[in-house]
PDB file of N, CA, C and O in Angstrom:
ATOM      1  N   UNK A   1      81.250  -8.188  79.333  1.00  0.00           N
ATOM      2  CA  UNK A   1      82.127  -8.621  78.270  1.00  0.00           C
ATOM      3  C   UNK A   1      81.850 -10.096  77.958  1.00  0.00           C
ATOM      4  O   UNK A   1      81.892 -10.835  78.942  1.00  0.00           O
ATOM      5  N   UNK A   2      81.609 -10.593  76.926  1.00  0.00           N
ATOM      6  CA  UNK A   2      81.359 -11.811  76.034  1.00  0.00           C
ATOM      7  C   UNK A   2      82.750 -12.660  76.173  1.00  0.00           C
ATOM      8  O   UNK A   2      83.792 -12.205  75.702  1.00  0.00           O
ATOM      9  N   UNK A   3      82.705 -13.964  76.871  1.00  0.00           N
ATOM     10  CA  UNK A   3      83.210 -14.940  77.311  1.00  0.00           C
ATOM     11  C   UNK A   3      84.381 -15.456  76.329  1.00  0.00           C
ATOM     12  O   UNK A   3      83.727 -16.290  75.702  1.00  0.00           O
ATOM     13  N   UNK A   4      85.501 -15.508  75.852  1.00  0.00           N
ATOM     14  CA  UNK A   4      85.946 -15.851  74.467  1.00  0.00           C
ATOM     15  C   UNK A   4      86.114 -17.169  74.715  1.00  0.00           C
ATOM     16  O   UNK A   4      86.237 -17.690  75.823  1.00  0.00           O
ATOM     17  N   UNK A   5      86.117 -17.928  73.186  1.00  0.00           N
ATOM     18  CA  UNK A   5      85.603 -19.673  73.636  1.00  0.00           C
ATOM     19  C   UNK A   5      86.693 -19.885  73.500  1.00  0.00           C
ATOM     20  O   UNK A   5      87.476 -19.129  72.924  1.00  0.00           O
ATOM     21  N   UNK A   6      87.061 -21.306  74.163  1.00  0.00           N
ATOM     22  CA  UNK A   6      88.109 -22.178  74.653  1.00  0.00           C
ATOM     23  C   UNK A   6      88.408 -23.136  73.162  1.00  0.00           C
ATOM     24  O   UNK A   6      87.452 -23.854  72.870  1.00  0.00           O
ATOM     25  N   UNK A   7      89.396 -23.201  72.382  1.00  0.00           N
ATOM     26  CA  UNK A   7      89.455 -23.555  71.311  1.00  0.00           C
ATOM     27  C   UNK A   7      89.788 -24.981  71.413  1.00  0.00           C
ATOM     28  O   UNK A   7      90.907 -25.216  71.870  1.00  0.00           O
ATOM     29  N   UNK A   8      88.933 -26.153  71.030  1.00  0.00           N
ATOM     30  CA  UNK A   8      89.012 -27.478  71.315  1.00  0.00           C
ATOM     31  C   UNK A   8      88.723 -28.727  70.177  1.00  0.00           C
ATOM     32  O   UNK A   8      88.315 -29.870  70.385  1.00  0.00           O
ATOM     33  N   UNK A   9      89.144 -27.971  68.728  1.00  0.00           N
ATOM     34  CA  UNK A   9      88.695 -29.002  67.491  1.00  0.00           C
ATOM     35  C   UNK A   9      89.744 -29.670  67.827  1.00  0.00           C
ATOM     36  O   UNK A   9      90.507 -29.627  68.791  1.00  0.00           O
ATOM     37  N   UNK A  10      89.638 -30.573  66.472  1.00  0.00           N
ATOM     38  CA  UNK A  10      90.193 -31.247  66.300  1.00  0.00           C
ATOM     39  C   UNK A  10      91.788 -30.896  65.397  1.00  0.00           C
ATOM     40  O   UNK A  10      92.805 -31.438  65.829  1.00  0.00           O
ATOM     41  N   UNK A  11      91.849 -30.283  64.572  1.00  0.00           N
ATOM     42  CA  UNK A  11      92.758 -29.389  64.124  1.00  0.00           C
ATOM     43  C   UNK A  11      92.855 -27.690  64.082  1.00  0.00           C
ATOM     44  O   UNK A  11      91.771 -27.135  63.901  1.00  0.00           O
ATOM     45  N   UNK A  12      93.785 -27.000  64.200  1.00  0.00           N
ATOM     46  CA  UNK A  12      93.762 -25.425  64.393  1.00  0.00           C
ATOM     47  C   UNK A  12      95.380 -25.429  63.729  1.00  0.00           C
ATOM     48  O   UNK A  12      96.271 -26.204  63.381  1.00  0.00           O
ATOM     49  N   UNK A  13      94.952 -23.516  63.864  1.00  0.00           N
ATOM     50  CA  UNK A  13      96.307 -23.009  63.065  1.00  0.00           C
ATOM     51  C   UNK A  13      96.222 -21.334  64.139  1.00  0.00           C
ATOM     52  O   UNK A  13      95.290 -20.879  64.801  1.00  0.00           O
ATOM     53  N   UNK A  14      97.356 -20.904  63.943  1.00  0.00           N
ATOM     54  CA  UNK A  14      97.530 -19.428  64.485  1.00  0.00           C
ATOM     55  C   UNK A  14      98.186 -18.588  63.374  1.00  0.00           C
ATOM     56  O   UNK A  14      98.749 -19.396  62.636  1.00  0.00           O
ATOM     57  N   UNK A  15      98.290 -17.881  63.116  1.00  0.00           N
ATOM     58  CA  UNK A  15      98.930 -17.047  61.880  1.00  0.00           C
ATOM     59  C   UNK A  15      98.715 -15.679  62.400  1.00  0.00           C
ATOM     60  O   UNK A  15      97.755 -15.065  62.865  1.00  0.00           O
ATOM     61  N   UNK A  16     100.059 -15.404  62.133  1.00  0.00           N
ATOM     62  CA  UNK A  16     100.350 -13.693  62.652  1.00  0.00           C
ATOM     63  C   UNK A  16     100.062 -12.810  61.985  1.00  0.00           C
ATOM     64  O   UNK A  16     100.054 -12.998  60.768  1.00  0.00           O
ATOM     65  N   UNK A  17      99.706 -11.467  62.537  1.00  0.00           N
ATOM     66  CA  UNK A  17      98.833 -10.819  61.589  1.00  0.00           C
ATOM     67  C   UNK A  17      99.894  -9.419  61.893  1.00  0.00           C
ATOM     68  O   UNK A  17     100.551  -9.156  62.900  1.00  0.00           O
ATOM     69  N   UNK A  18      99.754  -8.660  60.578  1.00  0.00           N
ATOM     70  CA  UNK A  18     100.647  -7.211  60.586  1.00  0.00           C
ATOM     71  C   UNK A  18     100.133  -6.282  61.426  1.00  0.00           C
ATOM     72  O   UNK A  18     100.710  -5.194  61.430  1.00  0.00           O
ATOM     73  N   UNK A  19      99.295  -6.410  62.066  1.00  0.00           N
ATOM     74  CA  UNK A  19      98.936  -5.472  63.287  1.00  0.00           C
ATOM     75  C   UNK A  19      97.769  -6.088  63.804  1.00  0.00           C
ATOM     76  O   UNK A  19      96.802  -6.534  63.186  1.00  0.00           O
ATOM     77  N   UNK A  20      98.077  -6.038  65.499  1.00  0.00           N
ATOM     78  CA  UNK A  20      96.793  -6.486  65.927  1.00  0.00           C
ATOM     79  C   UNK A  20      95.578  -5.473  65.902  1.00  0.00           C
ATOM     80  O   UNK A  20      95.478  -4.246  65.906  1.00  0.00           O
ATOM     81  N   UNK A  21      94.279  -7.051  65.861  1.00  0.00           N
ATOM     82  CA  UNK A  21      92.971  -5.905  66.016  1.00  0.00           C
ATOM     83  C   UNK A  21      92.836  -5.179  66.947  1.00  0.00           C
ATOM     84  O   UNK A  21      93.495  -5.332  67.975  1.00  0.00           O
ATOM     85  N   UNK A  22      91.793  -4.060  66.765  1.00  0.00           N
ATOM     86  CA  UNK A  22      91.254  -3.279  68.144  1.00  0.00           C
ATOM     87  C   UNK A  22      90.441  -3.862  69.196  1.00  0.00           C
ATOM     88  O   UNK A  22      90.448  -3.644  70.407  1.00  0.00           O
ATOM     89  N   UNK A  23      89.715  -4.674  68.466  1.00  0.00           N
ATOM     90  CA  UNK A  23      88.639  -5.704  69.083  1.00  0.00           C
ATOM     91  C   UNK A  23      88.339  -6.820  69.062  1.00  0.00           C
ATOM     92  O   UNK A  23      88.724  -7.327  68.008  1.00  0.00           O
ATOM     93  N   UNK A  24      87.825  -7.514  69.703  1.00  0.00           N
ATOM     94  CA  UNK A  24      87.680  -8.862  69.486  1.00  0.00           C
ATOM     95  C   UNK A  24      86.515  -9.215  68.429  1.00  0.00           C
ATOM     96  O   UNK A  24      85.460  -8.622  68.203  1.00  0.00           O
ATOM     97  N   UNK A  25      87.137 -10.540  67.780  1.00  0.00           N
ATOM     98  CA  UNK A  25      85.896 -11.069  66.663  1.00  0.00           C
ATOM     99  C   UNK A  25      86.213 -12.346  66.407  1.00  0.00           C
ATOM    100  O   UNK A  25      87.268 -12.881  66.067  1.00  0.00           O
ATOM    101  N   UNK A  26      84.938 -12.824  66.664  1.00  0.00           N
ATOM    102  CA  UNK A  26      84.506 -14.299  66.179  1.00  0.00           C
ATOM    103  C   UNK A  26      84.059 -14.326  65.025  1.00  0.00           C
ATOM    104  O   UNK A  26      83.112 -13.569  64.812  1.00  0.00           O
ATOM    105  N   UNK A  27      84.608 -15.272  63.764  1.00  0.00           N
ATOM    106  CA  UNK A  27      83.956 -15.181  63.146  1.00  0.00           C
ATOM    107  C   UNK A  27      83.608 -16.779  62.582  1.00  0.00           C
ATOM    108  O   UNK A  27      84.507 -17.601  62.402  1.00  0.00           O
ATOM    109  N   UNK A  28      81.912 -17.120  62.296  1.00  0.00           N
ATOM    110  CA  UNK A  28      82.534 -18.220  61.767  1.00  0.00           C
ATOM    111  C   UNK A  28      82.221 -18.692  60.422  1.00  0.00           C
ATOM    112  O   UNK A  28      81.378 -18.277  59.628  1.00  0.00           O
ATOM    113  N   UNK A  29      83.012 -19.579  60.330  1.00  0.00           N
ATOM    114  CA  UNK A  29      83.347 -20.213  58.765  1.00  0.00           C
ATOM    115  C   UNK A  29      82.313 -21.336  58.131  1.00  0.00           C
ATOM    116  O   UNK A  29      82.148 -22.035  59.131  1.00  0.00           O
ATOM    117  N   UNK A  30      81.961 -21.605  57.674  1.00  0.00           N
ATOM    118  CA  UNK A  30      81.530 -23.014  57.266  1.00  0.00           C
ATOM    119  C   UNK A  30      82.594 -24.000  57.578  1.00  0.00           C
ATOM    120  O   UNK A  30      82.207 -25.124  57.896  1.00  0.00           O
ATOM    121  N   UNK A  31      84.407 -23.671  57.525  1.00  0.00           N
ATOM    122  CA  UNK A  31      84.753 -25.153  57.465  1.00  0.00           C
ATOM    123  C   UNK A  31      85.276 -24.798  59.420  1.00  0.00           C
ATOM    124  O   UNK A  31      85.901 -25.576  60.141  1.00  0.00           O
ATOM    125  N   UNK A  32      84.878 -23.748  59.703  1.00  0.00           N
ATOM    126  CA  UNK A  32      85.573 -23.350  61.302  1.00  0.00           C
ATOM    127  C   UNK A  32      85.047 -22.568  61.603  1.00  0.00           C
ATOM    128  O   UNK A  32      84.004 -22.103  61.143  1.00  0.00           O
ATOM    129  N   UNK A  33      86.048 -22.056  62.978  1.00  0.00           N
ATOM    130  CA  UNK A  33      85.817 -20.885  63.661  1.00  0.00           C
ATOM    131  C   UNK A  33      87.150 -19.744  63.781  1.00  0.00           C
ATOM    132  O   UNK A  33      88.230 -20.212  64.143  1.00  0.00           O
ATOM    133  N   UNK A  34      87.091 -18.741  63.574  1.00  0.00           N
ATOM    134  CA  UNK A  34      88.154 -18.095  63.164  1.00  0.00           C
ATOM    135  C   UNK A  34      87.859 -17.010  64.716  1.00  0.00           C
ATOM    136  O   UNK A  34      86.744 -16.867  65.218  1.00  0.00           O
ATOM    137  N   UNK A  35      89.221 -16.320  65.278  1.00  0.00           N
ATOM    138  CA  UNK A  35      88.865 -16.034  66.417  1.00  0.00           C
ATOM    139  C   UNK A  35      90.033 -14.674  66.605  1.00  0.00           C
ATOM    140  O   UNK A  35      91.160 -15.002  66.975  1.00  0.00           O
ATOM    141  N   UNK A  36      89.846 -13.638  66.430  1.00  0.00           N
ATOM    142  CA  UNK A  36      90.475 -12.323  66.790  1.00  0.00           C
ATOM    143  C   UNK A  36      90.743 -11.775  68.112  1.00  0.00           C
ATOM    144  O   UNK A  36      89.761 -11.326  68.704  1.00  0.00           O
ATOM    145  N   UNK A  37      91.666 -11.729  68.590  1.00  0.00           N
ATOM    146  CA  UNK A  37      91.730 -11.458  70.285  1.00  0.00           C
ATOM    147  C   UNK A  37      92.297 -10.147  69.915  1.00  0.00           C
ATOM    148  O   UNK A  37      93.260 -10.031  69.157  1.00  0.00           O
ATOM    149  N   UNK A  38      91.494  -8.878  70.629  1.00  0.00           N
ATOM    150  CA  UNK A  38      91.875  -7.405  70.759  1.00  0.00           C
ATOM    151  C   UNK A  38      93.216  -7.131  71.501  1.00  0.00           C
ATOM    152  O   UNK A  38      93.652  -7.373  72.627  1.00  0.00           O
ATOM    153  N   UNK A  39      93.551  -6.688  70.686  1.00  0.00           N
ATOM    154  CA  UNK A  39      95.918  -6.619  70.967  1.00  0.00           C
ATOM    155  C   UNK A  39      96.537  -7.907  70.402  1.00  0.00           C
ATOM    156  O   UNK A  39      97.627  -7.919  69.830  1.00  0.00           O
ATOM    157  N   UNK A  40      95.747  -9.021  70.605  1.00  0.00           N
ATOM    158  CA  UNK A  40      96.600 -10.013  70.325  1.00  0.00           C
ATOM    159  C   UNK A  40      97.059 -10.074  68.649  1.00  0.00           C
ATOM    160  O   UNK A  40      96.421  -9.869  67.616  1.00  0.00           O
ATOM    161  N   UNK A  41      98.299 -10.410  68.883  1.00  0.00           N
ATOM    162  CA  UNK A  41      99.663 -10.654  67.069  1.00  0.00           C
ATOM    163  C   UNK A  41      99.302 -11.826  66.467  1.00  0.00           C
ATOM    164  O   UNK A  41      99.953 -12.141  65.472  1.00  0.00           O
ATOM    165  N   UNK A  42      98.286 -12.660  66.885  1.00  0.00           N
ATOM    166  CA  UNK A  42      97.514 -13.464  65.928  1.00  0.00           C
ATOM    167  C   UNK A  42      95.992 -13.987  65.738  1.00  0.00           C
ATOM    168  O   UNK A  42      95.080 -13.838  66.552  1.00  0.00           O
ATOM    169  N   UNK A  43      95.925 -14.633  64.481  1.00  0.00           N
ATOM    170  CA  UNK A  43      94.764 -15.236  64.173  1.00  0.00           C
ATOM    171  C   UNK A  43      94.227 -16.323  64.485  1.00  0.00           C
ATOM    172  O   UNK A  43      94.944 -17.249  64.108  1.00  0.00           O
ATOM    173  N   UNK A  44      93.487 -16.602  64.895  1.00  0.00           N
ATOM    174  CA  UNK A  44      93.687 -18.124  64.946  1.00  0.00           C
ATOM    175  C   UNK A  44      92.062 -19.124  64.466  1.00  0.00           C
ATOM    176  O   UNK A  44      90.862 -18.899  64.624  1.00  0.00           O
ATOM    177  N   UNK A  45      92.702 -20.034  63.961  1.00  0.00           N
ATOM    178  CA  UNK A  45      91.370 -20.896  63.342  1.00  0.00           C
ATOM    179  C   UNK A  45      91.098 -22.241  64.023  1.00  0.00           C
ATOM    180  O   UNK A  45      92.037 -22.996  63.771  1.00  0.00           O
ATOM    181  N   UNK A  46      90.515 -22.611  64.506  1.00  0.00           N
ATOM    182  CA  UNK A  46      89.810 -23.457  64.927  1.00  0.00           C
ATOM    183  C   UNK A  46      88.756 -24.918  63.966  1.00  0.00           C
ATOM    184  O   UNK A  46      87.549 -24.752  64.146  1.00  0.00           O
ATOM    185  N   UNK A  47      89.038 -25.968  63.219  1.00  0.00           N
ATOM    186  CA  UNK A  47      88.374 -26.740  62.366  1.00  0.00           C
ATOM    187  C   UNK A  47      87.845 -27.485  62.907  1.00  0.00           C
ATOM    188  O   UNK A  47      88.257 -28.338  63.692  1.00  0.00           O
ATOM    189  N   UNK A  48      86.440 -27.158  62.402  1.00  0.00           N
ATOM    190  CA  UNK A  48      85.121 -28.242  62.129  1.00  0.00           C
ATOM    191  C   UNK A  48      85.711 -29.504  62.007  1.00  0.00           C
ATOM    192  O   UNK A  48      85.236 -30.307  62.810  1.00  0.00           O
ATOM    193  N   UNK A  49      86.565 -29.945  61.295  1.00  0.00           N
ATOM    194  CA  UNK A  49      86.985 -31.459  60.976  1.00  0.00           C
ATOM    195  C   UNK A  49      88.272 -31.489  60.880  1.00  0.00           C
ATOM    196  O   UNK A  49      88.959 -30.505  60.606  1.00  0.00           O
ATOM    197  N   UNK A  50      88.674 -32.567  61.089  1.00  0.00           N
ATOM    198  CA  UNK A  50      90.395 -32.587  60.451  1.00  0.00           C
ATOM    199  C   UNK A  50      90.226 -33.075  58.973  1.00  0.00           C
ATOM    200  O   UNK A  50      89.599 -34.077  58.630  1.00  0.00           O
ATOM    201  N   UNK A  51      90.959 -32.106  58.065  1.00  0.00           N
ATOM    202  CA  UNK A  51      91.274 -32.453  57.011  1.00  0.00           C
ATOM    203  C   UNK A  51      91.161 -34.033  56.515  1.00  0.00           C
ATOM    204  O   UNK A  51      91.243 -35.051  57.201  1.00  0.00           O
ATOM    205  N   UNK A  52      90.991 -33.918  55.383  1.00  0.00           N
ATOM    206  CA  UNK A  52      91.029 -35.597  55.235  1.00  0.00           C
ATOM    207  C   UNK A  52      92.309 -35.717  54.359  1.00  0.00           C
ATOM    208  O   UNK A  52      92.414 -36.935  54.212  1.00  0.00           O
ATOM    209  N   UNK A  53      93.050 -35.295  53.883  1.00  0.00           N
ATOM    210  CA  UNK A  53      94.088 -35.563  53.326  1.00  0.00           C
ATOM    211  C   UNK A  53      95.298 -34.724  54.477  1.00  0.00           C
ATOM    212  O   UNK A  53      96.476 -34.666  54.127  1.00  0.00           O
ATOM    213  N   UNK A  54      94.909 -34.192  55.663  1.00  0.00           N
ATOM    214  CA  UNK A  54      95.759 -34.070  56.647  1.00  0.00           C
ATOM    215  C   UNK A  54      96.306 -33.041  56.217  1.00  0.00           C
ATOM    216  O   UNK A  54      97.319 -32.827  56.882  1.00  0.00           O
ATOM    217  N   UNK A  55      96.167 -32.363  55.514  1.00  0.00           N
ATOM    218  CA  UNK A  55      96.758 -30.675  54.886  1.00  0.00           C
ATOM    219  C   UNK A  55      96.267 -29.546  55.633  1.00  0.00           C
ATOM    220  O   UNK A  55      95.721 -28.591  55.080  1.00  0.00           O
ATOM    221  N   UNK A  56      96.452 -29.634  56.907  1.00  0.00           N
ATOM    222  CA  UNK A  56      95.979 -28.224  57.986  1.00  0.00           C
ATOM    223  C   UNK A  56      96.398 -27.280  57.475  1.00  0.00           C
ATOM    224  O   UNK A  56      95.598 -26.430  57.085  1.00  0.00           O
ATOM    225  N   UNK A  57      97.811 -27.093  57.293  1.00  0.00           N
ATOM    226  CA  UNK A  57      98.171 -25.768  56.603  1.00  0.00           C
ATOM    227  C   UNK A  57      97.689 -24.880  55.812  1.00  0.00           C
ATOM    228  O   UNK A  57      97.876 -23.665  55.881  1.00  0.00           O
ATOM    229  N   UNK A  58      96.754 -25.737  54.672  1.00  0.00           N
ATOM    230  CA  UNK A  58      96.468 -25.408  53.333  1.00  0.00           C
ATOM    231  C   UNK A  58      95.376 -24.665  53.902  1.00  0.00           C
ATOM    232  O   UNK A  58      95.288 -23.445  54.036  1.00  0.00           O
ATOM    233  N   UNK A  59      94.258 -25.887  54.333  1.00  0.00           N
ATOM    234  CA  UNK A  59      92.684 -25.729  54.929  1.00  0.00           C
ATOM    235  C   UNK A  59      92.633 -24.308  56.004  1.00  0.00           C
ATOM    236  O   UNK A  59      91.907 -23.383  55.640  1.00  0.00           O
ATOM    237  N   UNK A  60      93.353 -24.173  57.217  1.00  0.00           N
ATOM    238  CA  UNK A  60      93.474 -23.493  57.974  1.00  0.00           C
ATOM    239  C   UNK A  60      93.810 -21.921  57.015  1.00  0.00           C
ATOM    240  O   UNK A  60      93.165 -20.905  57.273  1.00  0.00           O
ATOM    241  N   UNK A  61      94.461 -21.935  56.358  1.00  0.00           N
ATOM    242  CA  UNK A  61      95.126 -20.601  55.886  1.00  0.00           C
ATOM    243  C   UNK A  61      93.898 -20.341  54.774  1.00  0.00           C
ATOM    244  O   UNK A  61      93.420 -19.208  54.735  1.00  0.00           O
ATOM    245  N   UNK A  62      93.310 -21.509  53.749  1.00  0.00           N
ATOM    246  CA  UNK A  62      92.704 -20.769  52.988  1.00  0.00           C
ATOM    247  C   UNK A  62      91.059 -20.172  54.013  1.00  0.00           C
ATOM    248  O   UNK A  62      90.179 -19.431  53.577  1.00  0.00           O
ATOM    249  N   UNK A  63      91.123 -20.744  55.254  1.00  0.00           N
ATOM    250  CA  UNK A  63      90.003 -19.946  55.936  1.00  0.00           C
ATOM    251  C   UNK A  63      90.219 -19.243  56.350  1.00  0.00           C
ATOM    252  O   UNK A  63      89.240 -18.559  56.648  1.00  0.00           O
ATOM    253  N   UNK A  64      91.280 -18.802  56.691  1.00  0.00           N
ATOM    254  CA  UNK A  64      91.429 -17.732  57.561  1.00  0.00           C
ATOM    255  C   UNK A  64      92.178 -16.247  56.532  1.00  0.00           C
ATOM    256  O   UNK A  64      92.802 -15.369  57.129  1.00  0.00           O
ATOM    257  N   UNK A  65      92.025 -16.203  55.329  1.00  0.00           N
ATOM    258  CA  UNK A  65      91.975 -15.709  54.230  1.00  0.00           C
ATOM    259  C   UNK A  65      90.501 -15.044  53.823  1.00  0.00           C
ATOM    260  O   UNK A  65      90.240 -13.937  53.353  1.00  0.00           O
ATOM    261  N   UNK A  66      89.670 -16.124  54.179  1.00  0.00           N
ATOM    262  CA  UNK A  66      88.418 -15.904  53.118  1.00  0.00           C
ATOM    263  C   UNK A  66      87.727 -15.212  54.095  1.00  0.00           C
ATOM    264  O   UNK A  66      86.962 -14.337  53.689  1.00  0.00           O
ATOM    265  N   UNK A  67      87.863 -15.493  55.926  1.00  0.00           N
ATOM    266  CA  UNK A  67      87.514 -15.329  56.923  1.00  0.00           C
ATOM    267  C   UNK A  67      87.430 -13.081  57.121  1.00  0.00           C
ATOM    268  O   UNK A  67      86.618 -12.185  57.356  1.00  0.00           O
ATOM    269  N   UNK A  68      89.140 -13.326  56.756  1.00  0.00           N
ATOM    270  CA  UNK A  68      89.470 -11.934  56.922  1.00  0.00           C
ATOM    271  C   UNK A  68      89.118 -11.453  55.538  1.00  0.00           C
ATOM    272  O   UNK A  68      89.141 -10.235  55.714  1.00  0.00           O
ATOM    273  N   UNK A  69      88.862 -11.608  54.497  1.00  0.00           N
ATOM    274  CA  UNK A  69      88.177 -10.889  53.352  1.00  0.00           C
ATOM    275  C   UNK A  69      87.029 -10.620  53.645  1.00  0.00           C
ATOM    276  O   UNK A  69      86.834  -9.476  53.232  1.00  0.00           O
ATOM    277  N   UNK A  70      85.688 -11.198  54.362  1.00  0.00           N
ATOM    278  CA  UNK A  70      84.272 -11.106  54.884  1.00  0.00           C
ATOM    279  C   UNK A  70      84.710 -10.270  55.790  1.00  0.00           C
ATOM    280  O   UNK A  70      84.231  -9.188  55.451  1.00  0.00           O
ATOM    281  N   UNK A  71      85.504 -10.076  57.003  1.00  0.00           N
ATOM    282  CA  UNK A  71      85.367  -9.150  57.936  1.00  0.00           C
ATOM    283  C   UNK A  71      85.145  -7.905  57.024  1.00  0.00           C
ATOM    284  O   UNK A  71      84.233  -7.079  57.058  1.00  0.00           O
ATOM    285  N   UNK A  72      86.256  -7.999  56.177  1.00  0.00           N
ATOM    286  CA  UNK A  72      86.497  -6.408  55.416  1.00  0.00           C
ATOM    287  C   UNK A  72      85.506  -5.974  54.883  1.00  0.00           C
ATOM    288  O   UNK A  72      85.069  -4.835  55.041  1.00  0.00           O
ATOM    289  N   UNK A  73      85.017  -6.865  54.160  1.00  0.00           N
ATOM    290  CA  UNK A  73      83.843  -6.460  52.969  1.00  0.00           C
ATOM    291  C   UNK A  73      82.778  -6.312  53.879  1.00  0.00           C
ATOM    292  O   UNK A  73      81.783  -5.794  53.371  1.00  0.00           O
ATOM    293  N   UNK A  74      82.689  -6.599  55.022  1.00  0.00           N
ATOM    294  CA  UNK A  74      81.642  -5.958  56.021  1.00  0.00           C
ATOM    295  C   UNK A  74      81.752  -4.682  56.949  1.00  0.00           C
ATOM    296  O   UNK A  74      80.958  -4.168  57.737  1.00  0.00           O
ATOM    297  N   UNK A  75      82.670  -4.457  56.669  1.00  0.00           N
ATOM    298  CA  UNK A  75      83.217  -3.229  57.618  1.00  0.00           C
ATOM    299  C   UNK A  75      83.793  -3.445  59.068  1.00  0.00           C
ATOM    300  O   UNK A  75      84.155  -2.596  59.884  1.00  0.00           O
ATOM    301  N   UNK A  76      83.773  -5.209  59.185  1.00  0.00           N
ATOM    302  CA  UNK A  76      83.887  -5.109  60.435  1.00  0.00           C
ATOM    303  C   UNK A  76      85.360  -4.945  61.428  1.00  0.00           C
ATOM    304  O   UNK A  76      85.524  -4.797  62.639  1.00  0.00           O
ATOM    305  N   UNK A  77      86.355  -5.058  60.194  1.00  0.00           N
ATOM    306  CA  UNK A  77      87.982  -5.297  60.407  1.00  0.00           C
ATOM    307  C   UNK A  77      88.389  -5.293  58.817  1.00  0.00           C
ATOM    308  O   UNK A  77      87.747  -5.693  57.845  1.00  0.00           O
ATOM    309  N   UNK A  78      89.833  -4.629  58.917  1.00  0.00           N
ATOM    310  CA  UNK A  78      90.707  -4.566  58.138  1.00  0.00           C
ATOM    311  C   UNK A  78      92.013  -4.984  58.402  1.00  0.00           C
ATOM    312  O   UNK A  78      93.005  -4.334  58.733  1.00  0.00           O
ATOM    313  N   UNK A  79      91.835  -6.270  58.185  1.00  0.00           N
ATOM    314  CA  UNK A  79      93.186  -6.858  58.442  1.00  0.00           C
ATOM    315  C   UNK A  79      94.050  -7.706  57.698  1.00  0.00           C
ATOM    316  O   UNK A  79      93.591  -8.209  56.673  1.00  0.00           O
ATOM    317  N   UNK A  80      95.481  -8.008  58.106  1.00  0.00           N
ATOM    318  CA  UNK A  80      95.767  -8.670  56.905  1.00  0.00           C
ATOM    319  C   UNK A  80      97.086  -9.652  57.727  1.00  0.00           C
ATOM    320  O   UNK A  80      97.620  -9.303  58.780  1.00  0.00           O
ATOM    321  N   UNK A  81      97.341 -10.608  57.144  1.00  0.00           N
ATOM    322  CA  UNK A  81      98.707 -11.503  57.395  1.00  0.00           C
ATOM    323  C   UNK A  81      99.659 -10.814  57.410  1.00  0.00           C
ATOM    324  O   UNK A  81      99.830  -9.846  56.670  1.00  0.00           O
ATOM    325  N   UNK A  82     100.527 -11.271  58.378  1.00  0.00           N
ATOM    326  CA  UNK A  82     102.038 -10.563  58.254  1.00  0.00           C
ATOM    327  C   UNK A  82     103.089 -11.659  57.451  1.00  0.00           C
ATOM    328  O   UNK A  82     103.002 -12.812  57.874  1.00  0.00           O
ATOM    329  N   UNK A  83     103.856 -11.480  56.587  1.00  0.00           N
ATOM    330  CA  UNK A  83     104.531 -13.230  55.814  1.00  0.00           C
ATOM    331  C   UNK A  83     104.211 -13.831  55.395  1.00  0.00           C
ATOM    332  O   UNK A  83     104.856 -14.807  55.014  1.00  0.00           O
ATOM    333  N   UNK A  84     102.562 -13.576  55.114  1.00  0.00           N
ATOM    334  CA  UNK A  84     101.744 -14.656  54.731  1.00  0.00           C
ATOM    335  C   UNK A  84     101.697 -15.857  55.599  1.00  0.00           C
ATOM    336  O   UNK A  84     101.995 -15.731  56.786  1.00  0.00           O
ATOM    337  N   UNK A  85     101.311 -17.146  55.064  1.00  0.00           N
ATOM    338  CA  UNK A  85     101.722 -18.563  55.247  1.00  0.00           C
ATOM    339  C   UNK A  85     103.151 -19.491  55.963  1.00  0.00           C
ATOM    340  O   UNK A  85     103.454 -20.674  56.116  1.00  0.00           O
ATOM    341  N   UNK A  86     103.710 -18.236  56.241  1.00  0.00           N
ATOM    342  CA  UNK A  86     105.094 -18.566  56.688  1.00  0.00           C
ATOM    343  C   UNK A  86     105.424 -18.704  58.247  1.00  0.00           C
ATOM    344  O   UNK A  86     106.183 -19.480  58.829  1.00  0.00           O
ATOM    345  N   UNK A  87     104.600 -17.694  58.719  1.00  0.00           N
ATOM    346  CA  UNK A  87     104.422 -17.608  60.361  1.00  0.00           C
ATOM    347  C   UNK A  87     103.272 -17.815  60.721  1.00  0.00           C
ATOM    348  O   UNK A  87     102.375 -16.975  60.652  1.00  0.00           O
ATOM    349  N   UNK A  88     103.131 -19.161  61.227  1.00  0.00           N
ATOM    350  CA  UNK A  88     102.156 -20.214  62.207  1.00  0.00           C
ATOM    351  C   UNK A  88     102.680 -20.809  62.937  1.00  0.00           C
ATOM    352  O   UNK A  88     103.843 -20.885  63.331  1.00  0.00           O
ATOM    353  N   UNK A  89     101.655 -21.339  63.178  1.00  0.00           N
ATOM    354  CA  UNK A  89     101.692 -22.637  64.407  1.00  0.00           C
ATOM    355  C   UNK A  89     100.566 -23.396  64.644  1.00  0.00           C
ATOM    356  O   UNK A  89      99.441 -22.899  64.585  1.00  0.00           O
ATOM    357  N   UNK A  90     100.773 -24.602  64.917  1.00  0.00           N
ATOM    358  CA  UNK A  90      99.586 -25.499  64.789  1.00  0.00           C
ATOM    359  C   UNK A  90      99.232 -26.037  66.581  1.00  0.00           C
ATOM    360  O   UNK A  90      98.295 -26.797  66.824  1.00  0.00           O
TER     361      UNK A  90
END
């Protein structure tokens, strides 16, 4: 089993998802690393940089949006936010 990485940027976000995955998936982003734990009730993103206008919320959610649209359109997961933008944590 493949080691899952220890999440250590500089800014991150978690966002709950309407059902957890089956499996685990890394995926990554140009502006991050987006990270699926199998059972686990969230998402979580990991950033390349901290924002420069300090808007994690925004940055974090619109990757982890675009993140889970590529899983789909690849077949690799079908998943989606639960509340949207409303349930996180930084």
């Amino acid at each position: 089993m493949t080691q899952f990485p220890n999440l250590s940027g500089q800014a991150g976000a978690a966002f709950l998802l309407s059902a957890a995955p089956k499996e685990s998936v890394i995926f990554d982003h140009p502006l991050g690393r987006v990270c699926l734990r199998a059972a686990a009730p969230y998402v979580s993103v990991e950033l390349n940089n901290n924002p420069v206008n300090d808007d994690v919320r925004s940055v974090t959610w619109r990757v982890v949006q675009e993140s889970l649209d590529a899983l789909a359109a690849s077949g690799r997961a079908s998943l989606v936010t639960s509340k949207g933008d409303t349930e996180y944590l930084f």
